[in-house]
N, C-alpha and C positions, 0 to 999 in steps of 0.2 A: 568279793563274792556277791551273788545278786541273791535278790532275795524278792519273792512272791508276797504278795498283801492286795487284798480290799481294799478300795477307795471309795467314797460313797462319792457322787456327781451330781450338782445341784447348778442349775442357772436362770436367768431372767433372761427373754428378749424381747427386746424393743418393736412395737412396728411391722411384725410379720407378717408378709402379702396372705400368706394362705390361711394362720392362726391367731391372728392377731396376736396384742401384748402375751406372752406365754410362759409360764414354769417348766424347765424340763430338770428331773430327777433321775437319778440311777445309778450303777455297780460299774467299775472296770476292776478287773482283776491284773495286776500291774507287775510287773516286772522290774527291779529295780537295778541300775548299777552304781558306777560312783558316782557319776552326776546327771544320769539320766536315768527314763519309765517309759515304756513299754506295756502295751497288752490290749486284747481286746474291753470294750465297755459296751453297756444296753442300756439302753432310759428311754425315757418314756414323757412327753410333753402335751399337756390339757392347756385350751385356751379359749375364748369367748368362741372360735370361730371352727372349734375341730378339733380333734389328737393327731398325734405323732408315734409312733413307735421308730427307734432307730438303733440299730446294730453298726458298730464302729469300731477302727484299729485307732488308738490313742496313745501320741508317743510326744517327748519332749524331754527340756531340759529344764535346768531351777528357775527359771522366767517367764521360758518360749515354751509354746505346746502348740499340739495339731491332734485334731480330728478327720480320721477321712471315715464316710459311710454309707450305709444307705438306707432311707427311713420309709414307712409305708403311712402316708395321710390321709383320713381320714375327717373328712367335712362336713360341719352340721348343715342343715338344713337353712340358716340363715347369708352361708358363704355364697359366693358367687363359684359355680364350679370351675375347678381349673385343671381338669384332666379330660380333656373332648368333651364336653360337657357333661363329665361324670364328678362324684362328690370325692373319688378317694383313688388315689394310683400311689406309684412308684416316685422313689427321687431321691437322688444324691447329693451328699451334704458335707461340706468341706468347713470347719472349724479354724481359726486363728488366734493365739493365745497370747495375751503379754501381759502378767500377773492375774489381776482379776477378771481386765477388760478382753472380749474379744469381738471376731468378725464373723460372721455365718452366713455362707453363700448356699443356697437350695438350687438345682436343677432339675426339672420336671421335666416331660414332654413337651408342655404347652409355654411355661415361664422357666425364667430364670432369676433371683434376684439375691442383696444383700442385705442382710438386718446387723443389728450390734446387739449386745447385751452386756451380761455379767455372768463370772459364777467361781466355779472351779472343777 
């Protein structure tokens, strides 16, 4: 039987072209079955260099997980802009999971790139 629960979402990343070193925080609402979750998540990431808002489907199994989504950035005044030379657009963001560690790929209009972090 599945069964629906709150997850709170907490991570570190490494090195991020657009936000530098970063915390992202937040809610998925999960879906569970017998060895896999399911469900949409939102969180939200502050860092030296800008925020992040992102809205994501978030699914896996007891080790492996995935994010896919899409976040809206937001860049202080110290960044170098990276949306036509504007401070804040769109971009898609792809999550890789394996226990704590994983991989985070961003696609902008203008870059593309990969960071690491942590979380869960």
């Amino acid at each position: 039987m599945a069964e629906n629960f709150l997850f709170p979402r907490a991570s570190y990343l490494y090195e991020d072209e657009l936000l530098g070193d970063h915390s992202y925080l937040g809610l998925a609402y999960l879906t569970a079955g017998r060895n896999n979750y399911q469900g949409p998540s939102i969180r939200y990431a502050k860092g030296p260099l800008g925020e992040k808002y992102n809205l994501s489907y978030t699914a896996g199994v007891s080790i492996f997980g995935y994010d896919l989504g899409v976040s809206y950035i937001k860049q202080n005044e110290d960044a170098v802009p990276a949306f036509n030379g504007k401070r804040e657009g769109p971009a898609l963001e792809i999550n890789m999971r394996l226990t704590a560690g994983f991989f985070s790929m961003t696609v902008t209009e203008e870059t593309s790139y990969i960071t690491s972090g942590y979380g869960f």
